[in-house]
Steps between C-alpha positions, in 0.01 A plus 500: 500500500394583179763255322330219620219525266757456236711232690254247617360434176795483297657258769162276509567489098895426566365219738194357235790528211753258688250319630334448129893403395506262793193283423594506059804372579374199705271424266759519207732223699764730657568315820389126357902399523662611745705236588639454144762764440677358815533148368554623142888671629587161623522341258763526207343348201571850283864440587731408154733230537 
């Protein structure tokens, strides 16, 4: 039982630390597009003739 004292705060920083990457990468545009990269394959205007 004694591990816990070690595990529950380094798992409470895990969890702060992902959710700290979760909210600067919102705020830095990650998931503005997400619809773009699927209509970006369709179309063929990088293709050489």
């Amino acid at each position: 039982m004694n591990v816990l004292i070690y595990l529950v705060p380094i798992a409470l920083a895990l969890g702060i630390t992902a959710l700290f990457a979760f909210m600067w990468s919102l705020k830095n545009g990650q998931y503005e597009d997400s619809e773009g990269p699927a209509h970006r394959i369709l179309s063929d205007e990088d293709v050489k003739k």
